[in-house]
Every structure is written in C-alpha cells, then in structure tokens.
N, CA, C and O atoms as a Tripos MOL2 file, in Angstrom:
@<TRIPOS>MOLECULE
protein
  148   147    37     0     0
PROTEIN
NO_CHARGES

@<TRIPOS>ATOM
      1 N         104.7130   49.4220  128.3990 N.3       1 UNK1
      2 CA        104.8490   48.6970  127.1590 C.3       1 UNK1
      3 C         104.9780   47.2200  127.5060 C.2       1 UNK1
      4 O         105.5310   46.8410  128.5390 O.2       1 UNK1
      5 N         104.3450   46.2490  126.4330 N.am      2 UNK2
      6 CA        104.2030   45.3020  127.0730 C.3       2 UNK2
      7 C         104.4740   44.4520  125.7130 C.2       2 UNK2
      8 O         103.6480   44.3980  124.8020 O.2       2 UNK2
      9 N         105.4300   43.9540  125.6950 N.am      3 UNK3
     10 CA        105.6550   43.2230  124.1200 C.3       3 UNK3
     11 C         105.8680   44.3860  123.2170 C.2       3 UNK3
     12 O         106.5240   45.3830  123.5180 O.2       3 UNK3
     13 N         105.3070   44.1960  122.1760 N.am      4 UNK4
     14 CA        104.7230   45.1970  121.0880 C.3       4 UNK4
     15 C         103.3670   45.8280  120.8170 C.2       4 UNK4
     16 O         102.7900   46.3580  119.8670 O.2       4 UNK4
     17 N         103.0350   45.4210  122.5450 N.am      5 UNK5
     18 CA        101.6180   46.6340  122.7970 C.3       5 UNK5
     19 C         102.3710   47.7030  123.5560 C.2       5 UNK5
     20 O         103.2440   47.5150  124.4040 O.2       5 UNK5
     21 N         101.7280   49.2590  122.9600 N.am      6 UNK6
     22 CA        101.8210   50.0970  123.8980 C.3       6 UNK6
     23 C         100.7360   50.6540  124.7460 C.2       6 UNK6
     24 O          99.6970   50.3020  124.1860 O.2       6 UNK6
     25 N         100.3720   51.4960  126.0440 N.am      7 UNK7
     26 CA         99.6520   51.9960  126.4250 C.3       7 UNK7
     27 C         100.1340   53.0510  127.1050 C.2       7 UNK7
     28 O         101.2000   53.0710  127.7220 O.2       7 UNK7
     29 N          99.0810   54.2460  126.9590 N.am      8 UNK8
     30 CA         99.7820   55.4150  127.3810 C.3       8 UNK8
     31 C          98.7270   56.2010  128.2430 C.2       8 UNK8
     32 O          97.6280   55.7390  127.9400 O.2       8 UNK8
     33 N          98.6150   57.0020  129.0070 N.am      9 UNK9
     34 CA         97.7250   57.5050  130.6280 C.3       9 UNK9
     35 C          98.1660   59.0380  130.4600 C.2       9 UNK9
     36 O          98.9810   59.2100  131.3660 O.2       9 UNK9
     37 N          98.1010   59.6000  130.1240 N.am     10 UNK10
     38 CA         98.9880   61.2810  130.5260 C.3      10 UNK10
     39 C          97.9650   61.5700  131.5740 C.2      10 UNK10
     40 O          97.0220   60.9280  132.0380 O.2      10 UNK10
     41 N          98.5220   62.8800  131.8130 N.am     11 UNK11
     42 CA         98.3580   63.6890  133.8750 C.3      11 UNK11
     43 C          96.4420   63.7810  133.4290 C.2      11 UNK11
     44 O          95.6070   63.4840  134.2830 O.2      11 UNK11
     45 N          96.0250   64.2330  131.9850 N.am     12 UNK12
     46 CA         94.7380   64.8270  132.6560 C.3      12 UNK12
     47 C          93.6760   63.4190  132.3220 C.2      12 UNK12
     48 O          92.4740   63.6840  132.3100 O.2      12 UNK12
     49 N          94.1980   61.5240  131.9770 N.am     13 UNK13
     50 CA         93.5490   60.6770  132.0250 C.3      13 UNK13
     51 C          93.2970   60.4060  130.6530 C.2      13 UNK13
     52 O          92.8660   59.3450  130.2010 O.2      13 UNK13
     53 N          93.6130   61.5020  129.9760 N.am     14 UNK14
     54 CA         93.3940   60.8090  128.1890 C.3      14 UNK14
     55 C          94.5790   59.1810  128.2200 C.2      14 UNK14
     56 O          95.7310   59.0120  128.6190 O.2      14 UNK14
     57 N          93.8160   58.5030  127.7500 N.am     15 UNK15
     58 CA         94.8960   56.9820  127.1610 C.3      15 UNK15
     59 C          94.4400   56.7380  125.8850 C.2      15 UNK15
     60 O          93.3070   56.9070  125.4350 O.2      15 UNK15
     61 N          95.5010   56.2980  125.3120 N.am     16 UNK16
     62 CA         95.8000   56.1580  123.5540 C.3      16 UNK16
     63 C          96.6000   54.3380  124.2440 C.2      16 UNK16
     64 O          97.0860   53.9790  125.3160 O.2      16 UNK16
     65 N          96.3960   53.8220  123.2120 N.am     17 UNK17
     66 CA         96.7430   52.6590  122.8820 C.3      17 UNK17
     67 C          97.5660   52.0510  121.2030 C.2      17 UNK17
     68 O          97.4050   52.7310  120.1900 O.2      17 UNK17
     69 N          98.2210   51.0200  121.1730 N.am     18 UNK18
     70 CA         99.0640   50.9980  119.7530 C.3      18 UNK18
     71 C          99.4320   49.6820  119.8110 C.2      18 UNK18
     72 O          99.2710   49.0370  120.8470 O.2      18 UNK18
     73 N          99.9360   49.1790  118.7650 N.am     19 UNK19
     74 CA        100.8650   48.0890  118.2850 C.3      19 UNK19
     75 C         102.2590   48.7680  117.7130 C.2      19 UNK19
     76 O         102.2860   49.8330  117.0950 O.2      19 UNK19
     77 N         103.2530   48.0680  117.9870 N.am     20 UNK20
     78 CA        104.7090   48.4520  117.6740 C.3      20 UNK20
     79 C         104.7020   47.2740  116.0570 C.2      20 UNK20
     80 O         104.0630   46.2300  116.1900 O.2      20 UNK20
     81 N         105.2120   47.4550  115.0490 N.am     21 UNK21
     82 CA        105.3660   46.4290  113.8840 C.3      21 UNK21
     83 C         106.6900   47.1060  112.7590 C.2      21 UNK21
     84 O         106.5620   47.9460  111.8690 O.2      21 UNK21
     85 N         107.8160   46.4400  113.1710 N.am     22 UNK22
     86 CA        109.0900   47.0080  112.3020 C.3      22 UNK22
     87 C         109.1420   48.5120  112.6340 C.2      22 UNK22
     88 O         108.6700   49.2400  111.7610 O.2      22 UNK22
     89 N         109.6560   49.1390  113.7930 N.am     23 UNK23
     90 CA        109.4140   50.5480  114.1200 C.3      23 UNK23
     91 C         108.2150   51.3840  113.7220 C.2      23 UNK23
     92 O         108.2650   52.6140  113.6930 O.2      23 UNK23
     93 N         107.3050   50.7910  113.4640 N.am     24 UNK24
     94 CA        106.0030   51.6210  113.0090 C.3      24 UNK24
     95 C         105.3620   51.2160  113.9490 C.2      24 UNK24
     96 O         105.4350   50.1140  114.4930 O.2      24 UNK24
     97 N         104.2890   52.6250  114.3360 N.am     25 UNK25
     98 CA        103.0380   52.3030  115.3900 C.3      25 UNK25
     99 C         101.9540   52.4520  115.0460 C.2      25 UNK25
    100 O         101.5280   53.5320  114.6340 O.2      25 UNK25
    101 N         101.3670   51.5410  115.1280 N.am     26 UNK26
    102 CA         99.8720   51.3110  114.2350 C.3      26 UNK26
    103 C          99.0510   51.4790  115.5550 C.2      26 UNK26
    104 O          99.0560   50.7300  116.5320 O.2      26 UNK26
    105 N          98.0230   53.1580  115.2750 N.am     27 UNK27
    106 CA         97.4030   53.6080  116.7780 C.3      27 UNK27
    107 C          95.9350   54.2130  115.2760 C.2      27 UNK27
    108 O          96.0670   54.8850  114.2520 O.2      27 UNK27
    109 N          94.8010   53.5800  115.8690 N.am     28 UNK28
    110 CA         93.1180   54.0910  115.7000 C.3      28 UNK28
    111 C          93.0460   54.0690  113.9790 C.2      28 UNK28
    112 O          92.1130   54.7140  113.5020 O.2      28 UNK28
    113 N          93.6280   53.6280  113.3690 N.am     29 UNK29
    114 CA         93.6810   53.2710  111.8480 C.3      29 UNK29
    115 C          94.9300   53.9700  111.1300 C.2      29 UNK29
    116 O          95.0790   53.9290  109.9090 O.2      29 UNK29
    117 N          95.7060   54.5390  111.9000 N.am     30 UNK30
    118 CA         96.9370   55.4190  111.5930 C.3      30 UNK30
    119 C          98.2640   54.8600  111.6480 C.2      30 UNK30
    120 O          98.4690   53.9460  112.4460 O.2      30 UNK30
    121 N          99.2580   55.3140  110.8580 N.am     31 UNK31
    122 CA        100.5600   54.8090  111.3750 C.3      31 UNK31
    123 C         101.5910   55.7060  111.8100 C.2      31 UNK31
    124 O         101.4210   56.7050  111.1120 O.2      31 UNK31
    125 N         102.3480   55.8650  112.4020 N.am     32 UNK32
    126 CA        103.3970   56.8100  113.1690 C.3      32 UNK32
    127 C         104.8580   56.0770  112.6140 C.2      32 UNK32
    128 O         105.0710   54.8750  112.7710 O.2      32 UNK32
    129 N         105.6750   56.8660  112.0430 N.am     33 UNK33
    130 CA        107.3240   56.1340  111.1390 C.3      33 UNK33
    131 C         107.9860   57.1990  111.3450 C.2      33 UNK33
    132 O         107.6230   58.3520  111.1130 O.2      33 UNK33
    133 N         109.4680   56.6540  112.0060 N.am     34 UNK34
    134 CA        110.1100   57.5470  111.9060 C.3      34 UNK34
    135 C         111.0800   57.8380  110.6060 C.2      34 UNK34
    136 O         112.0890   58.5360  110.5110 O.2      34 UNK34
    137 N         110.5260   57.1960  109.8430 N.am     35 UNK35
    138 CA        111.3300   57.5320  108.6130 C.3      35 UNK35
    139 C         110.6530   57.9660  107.3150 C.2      35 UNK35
    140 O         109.6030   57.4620  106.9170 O.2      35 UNK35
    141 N         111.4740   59.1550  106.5350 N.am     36 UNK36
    142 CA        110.7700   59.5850  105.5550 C.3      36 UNK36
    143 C         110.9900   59.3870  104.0200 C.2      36 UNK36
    144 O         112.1260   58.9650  103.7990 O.2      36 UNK36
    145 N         110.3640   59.5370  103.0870 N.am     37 UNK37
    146 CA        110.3890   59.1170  101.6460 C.3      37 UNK37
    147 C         110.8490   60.2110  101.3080 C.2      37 UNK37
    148 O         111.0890   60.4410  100.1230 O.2      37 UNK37
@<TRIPOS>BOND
     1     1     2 1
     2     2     3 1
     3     3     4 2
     4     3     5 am
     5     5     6 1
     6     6     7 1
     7     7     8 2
     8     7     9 am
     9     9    10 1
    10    10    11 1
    11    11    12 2
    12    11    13 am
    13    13    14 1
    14    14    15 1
    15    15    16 2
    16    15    17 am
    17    17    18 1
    18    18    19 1
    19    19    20 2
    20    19    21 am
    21    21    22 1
    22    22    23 1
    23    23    24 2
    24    23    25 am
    25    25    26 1
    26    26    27 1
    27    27    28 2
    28    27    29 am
    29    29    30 1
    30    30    31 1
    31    31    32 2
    32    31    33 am
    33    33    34 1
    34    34    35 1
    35    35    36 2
    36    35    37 am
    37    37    38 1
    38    38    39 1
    39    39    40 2
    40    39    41 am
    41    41    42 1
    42    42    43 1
    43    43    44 2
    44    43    45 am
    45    45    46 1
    46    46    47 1
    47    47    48 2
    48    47    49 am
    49    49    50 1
    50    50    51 1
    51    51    52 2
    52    51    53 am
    53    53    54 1
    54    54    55 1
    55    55    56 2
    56    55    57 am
    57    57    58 1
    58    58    59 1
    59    59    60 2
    60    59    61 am
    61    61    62 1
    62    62    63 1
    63    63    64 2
    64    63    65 am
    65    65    66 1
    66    66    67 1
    67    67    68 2
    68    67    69 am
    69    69    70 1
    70    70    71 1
    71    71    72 2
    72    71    73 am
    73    73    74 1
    74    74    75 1
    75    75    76 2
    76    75    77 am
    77    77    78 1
    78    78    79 1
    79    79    80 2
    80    79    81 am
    81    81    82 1
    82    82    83 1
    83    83    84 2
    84    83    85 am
    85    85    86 1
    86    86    87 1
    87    87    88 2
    88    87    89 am
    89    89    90 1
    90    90    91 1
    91    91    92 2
    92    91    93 am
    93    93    94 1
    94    94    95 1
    95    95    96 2
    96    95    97 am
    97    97    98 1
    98    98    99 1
    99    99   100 2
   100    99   101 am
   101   101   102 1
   102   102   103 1
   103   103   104 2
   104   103   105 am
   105   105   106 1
   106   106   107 1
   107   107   108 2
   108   107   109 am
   109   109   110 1
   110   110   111 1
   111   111   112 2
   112   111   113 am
   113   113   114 1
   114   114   115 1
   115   115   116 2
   116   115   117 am
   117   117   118 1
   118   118   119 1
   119   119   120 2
   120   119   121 am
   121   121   122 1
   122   122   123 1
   123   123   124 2
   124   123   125 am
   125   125   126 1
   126   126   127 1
   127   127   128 2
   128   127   129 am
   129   129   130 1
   130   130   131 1
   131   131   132 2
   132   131   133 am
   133   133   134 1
   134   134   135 1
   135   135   136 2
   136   135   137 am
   137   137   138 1
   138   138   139 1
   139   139   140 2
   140   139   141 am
   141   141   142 1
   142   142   143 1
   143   143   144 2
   144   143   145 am
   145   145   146 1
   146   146   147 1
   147   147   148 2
@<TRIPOS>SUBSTRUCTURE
     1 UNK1         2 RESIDUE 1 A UNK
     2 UNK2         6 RESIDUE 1 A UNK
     3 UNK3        10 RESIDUE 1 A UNK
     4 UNK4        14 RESIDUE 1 A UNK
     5 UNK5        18 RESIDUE 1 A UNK
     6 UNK6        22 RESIDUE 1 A UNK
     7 UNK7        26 RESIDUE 1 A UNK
     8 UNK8        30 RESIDUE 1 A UNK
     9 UNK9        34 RESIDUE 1 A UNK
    10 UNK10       38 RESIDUE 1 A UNK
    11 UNK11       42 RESIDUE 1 A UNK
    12 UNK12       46 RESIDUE 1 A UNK
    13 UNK13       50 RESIDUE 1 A UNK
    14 UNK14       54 RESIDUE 1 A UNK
    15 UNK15       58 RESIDUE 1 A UNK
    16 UNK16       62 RESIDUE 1 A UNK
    17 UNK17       66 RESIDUE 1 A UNK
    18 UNK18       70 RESIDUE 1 A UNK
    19 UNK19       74 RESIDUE 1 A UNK
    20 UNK20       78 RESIDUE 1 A UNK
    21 UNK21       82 RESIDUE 1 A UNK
    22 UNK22       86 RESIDUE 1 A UNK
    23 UNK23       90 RESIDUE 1 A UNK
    24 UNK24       94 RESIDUE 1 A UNK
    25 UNK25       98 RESIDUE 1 A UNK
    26 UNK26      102 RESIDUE 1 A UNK
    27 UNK27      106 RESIDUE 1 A UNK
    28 UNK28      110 RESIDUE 1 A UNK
    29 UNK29      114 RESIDUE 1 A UNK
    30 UNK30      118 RESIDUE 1 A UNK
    31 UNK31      122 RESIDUE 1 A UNK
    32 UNK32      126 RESIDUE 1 A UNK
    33 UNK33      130 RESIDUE 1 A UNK
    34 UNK34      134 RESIDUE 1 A UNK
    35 UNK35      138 RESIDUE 1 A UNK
    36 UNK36      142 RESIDUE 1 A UNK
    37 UNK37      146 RESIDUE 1 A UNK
C-alpha cells in the first residue's frame, strides 16, 4: 500500500489494484464499504 493506492499479487499471480477514499475502495468501477444502510 502506498498512500491511498492499493496493490495486491496473491500465490497463483492474479493482481487487483484500488484507491482507498473515506474507508471505501474504489477497485474496476466498484466500491467495497464496510458499512451498511
């Protein structure tokens, strides 16, 4: 993690990439929150 970029590698070479913005992760047009309505 590098600022409020993330990057991620798992064992079999898949990498996903993101922005961190107010605990939300904005990854491939999606958002990831840990909080619910």
């Amino acid at each position: 993690m590098e600022g409020d970029h993330i990057k991620y590698v798992g064992d079999t070479g898949f990498t996903a990439d993101g922005e961190f913005e107010d605990d939300v992760l904005y990854h491939a047009g999606m958002f990831l929150s840990p909080f619910l309505n």
